[in-house]
C-alpha positions in Angstrom: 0.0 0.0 0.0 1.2 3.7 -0.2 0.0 5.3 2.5 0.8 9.1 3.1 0.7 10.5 6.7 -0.1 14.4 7.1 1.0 16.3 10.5 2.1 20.2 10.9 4.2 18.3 13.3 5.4 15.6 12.5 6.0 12.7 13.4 3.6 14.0 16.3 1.3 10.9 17.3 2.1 8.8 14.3 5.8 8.7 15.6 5.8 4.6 15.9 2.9 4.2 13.8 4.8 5.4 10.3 7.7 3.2 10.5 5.9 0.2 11.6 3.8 0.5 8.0 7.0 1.2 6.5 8.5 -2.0 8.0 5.8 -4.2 7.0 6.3 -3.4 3.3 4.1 -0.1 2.8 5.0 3.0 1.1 5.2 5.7 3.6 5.3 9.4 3.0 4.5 12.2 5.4 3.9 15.6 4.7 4.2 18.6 7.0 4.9 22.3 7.0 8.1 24.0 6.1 8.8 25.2 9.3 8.9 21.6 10.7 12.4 20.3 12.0 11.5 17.4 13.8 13.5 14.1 12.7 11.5 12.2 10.4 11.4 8.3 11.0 10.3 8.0 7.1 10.4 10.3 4.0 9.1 13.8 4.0 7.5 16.5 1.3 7.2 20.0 2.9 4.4 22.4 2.0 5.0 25.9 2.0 2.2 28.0 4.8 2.3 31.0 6.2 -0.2 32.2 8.5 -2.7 35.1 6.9 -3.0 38.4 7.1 -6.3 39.4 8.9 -7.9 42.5 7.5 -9.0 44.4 10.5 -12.4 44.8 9.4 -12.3 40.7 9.0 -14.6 39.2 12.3 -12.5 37.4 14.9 -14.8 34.3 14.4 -14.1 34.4 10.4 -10.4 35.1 10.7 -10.5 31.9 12.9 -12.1 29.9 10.5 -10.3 31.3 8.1 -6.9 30.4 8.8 -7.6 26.8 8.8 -9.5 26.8 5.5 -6.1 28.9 4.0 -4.0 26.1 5.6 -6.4 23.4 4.2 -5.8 24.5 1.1 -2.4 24.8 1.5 -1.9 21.2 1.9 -4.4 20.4 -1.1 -1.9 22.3 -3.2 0.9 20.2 -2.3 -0.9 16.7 -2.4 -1.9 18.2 -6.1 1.6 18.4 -6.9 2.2 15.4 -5.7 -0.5 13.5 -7.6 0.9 15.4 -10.9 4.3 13.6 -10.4 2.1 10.1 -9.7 1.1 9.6 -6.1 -1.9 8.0 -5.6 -1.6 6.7 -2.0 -4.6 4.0 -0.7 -4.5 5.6 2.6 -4.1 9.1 3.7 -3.6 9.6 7.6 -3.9 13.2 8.9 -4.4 15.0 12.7 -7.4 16.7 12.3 -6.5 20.1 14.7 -5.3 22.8 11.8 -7.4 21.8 8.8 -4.8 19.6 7.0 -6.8 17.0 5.7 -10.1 19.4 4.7 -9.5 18.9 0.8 -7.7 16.0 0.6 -11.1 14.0 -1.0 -10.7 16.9 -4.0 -7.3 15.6 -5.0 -8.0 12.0 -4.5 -11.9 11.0 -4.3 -11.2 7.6 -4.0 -8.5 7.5 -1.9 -9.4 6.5 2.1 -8.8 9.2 4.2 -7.9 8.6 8.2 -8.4 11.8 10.8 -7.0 11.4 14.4 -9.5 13.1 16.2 -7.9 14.4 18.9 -10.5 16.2 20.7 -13.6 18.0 19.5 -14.4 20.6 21.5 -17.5 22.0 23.1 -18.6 25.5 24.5 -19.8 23.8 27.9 -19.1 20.6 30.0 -15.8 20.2 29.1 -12.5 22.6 29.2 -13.7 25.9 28.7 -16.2 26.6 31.8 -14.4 24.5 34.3 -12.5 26.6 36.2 -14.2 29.2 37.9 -11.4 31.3 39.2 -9.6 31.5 35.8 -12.7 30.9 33.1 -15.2 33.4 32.8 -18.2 31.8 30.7 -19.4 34.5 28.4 -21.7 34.5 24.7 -18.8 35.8 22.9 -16.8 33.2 24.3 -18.8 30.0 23.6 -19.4 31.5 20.6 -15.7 31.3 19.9 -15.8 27.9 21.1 -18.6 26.1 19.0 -17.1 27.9 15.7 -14.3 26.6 17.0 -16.2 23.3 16.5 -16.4 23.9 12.7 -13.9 23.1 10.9 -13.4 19.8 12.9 -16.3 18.5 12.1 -16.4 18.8 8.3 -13.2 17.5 8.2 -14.3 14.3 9.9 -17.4 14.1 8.3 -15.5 14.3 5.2 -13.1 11.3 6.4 -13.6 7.8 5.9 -12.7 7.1 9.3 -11.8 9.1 12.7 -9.8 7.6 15.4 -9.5 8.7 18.9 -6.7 7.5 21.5 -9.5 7.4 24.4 -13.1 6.8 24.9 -13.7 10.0 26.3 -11.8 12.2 23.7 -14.1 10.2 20.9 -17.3 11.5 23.6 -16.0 15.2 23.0 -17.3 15.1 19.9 -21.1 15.5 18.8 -23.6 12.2 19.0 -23.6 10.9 16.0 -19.9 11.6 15.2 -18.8 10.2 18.3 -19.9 6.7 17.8 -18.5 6.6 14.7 -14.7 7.3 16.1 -13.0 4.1 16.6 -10.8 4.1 20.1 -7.1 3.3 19.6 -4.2 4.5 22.2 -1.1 5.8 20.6 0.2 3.4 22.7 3.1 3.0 25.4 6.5 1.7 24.6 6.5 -0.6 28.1 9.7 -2.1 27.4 11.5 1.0 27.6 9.0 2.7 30.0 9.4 0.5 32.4 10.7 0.3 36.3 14.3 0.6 36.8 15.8 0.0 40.3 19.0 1.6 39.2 17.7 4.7 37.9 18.9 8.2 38.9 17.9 11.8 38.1 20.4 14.4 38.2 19.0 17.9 38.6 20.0 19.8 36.0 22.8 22.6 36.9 23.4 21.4 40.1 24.7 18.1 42.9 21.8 16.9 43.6 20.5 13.7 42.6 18.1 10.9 43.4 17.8 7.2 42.9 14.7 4.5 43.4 13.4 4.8 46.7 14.2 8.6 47.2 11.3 10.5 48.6 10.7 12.4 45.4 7.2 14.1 44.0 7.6 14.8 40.3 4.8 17.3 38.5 5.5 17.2 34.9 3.5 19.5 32.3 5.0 20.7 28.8 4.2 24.0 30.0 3.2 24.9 33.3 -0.1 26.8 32.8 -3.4 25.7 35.0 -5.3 23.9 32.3 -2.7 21.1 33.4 -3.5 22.3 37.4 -0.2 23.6 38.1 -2.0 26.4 40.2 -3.3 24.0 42.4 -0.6 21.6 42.7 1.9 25.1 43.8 -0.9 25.6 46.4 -1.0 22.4 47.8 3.0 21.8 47.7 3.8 24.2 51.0 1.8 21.7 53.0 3.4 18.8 51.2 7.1 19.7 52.5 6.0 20.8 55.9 4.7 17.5 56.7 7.3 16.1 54.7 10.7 17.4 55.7 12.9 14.9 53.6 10.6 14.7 50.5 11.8 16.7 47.2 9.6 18.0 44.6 10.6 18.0 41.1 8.4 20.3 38.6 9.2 19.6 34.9 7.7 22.1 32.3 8.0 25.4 30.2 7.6 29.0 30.7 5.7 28.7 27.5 2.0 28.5 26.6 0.5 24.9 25.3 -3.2 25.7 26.2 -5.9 28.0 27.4 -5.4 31.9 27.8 -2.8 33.9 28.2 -1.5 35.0 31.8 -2.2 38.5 32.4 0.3 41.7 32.5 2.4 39.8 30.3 3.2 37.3 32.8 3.6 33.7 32.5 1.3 31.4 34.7 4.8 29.5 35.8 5.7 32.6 37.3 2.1 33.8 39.1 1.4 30.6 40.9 5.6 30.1 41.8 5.0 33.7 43.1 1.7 33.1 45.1 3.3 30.1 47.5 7.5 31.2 47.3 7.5 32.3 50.8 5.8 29.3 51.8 8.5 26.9 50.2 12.0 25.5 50.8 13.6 26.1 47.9 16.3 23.8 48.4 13.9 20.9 48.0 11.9 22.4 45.0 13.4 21.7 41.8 12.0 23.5 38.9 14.0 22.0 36.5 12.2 23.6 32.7 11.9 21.1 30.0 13.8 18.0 29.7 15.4 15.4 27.1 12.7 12.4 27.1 15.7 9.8 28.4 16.1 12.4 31.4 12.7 12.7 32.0 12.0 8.9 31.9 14.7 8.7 34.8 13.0 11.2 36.9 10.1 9.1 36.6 11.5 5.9 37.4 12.9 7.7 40.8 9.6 9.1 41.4 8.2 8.1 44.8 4.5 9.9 43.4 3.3 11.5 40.7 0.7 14.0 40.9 -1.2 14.5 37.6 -3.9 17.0 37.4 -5.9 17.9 33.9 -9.1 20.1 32.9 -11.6 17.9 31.0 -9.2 17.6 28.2 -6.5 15.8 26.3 -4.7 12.9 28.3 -1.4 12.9 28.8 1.1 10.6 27.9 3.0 11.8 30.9 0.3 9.7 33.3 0.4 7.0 31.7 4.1 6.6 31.2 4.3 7.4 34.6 1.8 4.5 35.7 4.2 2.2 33.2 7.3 2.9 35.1 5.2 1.8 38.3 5.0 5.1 40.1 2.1 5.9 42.4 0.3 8.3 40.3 -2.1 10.9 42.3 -4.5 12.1 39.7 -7.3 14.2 39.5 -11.1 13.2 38.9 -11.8 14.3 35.7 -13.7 12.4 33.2 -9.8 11.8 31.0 -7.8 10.7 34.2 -10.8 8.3 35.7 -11.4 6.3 32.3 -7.9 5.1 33.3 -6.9 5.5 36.9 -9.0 3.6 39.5 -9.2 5.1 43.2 -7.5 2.9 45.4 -7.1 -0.2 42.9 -4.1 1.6 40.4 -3.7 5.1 41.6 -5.3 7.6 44.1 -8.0 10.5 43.0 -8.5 13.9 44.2 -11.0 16.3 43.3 -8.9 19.0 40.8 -9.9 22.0 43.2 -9.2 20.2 46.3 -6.3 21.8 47.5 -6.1 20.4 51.5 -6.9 16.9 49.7 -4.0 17.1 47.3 -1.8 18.2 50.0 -2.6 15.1 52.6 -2.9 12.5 49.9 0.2 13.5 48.4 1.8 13.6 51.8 0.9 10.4 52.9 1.8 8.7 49.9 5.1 10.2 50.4 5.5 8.9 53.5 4.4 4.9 53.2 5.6 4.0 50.2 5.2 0.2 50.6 1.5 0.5 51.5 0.7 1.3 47.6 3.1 -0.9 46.3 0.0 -3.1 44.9 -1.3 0.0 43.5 1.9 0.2 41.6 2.0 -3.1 40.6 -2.0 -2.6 39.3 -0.8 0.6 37.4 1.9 -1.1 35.4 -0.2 -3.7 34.7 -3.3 -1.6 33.7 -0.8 -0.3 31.1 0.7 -3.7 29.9 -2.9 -5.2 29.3 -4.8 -2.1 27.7 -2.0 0.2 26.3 1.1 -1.6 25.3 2.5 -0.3 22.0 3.9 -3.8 21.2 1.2 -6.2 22.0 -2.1 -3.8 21.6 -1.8 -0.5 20.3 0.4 -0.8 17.4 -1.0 -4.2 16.1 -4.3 -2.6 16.1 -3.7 0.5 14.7 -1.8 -1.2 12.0 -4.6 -3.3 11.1 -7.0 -0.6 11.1 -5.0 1.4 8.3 -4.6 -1.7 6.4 -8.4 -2.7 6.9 -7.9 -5.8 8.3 -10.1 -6.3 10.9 -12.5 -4.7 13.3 -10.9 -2.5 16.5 -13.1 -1.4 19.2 
């Protein structure tokens, strides 16, 4: 089969998926933007984008819309080109966030076109109204929201098939859609996420390091930015150490932006909640440590006594679920994403997202008897190997969906 791969990112989630194909025999091509860098497990054709310019007249809604329509077509133009110089792939895989695969049916009708439908959004229940202290719910804002909705949904109505890597992302989108999405995990690479008893994390720029065993909290967010909960976990953490006058805390993420609003006065949300709870904290046991290599990071969570994993209503992390694989005791928060995995006191611990005094005594307590939740270790590592192995589950059955062998749940 040819089978051509479309991602502004790329390799993004398809990262195992593309050279797997390509292994088997396939004929694998990925397109993304110009601007793209990443290392490319297979070939690559680059399409040339740049964003619009907006006339100021131009509604914010339209401009919106807009942009993913002119980036649609973008990629149209390129798979033309391609077609003129003879590719005519059986399969064409895209993400379905930027409007990438819109068009794709107008350069090849026949050819069976694959979204990964990410999440769908929706102007109540889910992300965008959850947090009361930081959300203001507004008409101009869940207007925003459903147009948002637009070009998502004709681009999977347009598709052939939809995937989704939970059951609850595939929910996020409209009923009728939603059943339609078939539910397969990007999968986790167990063998290499896995326990390691002689793991240690060096802080970066400094002496101090940990091993297995160490009393060690790890909070790890691309950015740190509250749609992730970093504003609550900061305001829990004072109580945390006071309790705990051994344990560490390691914070791994950006100064950046991956979701939600801006911070205001030109301010980063890293820097408002560290600021809110500084005085509160010794600093020589917080370890806000930025952004690190992924074999760094995977050490820090093989030391990792607990995790604490907090999300809005929205994307799942790989970060839990590696996190569960390397057979730490993840703390996460009940939302509808974290309990479709995570099982109160049979894999993991819950907390309620806003419940600041219950993160800090959970956390604390799970700092200080590690061997009581040893089975719920064991039970997270396994709820990994049996339902989101890359290997054994994930892969096999993504690679039969592409190739249409089959019938995936």
């Amino acid at each position: 089969m040819r089978i051509l791969f479309i991602h502004q990112n790329f390799p993004g989630q398809f990262v195992h998926l593309a050279p797997a194909l390509a292994q088997r025999g396939h004929e694998v091509l990925a397109l993304t933007v110009h601007t793209n860098q990443r290392p490319s497990p297979v070939p690559v054709v680059k399409y040339k984008y740049e964003p619009g310019k907006t006339p100021p007249e131009f509604p914010r809604l339209a401009a919106d819309f807009a942009e993913r329509m002119r980036r649609g077509e973008a990629v149209a133009m390129a798979c033309q080109a391609l077609k003129q110089r003879g590719l005519a792939p059986d399969v064409v895989f895209a993400h379905l966030g930027w409007g990438e695969s819109l068009y794709i049916k107008e350069v090849w009708p026949e050819t069976r076109l694959m979204v990964y439908a990410e999440f769908g959004y929706r102007p109540r229940g889910l992300d965008t109204d959850f947090d009361p202290e930081l959300q203001q719910v507004t008409l101009p804002g869940t207007i925003y929201v459903r147009t948002r909705q637009a070009h998502l949904l004709v681009a999977v109505c347009a598709a052939d098939q939809a995937v989704a890597p939970t059951r609850w992302q595939a929910s996020s989108f409209p009923p009728g859609i939603a059943e339609r999405i078939k539910v397969v995990h990007d999968g986790i690479d167990t063998s290499r996420v896995a326990p390691n008893p002689s793991a240690v994390f060096k802080v970066p720029g400094s002496d101090v390091a940990f091993k297995a065993g160490d009393e060690v909290l790890t909070f790890v967010n691309r950015n740190l930015e509250p749609y992730r909960g970093y504003h609550i976990f900061m305001r829990a953490l004072p109580e945390i150490l006071e309790r705990r006058p051994q344990a560490h805390a390691v914070v791994v993420g950006g100064n950046g932006l991956s979701y939600g609003t801006r911070a205001p006065d030109n301010k980063s949300w890293r820097d408002i909640f560290f600021d809110e709870v500084k005085d509160r904290l010794d600093m020589s046991r917080v370890h806000m440590v930025g952004n690190l290599d992924y074999t760094t990071y995977l050490s820090l969570m093989q030391v990792s006594r607990v995790h604490a994993y907090l999300t809005y209503p929205f994307v799942l992390s790989w970060s839990m679920l590696e996190a569960m694989s390397v057979g730490t005791l993840v703390v996460g928060s009940r939302t509808p994403p974290v309990v479709e995995v995570l099982k109160d006191g049979v894999n993991g611990r819950l907390v309620d997202f806003f419940d600041v005094k219950g993160w800090s005594t959970t956390l604390a307590d799970a700092l200080a008897e590690p061997q009581r939740f040893d089975p719920l270790r064991k039970a997270a590592r396994q709820t990994i190997l049996d339902n989101y192995d890359l290997k054994t589950k994930c892969l096999p059955d993504m690679v039969a969906l592409v190739e249409g062998a089959g019938h995936v749940g």
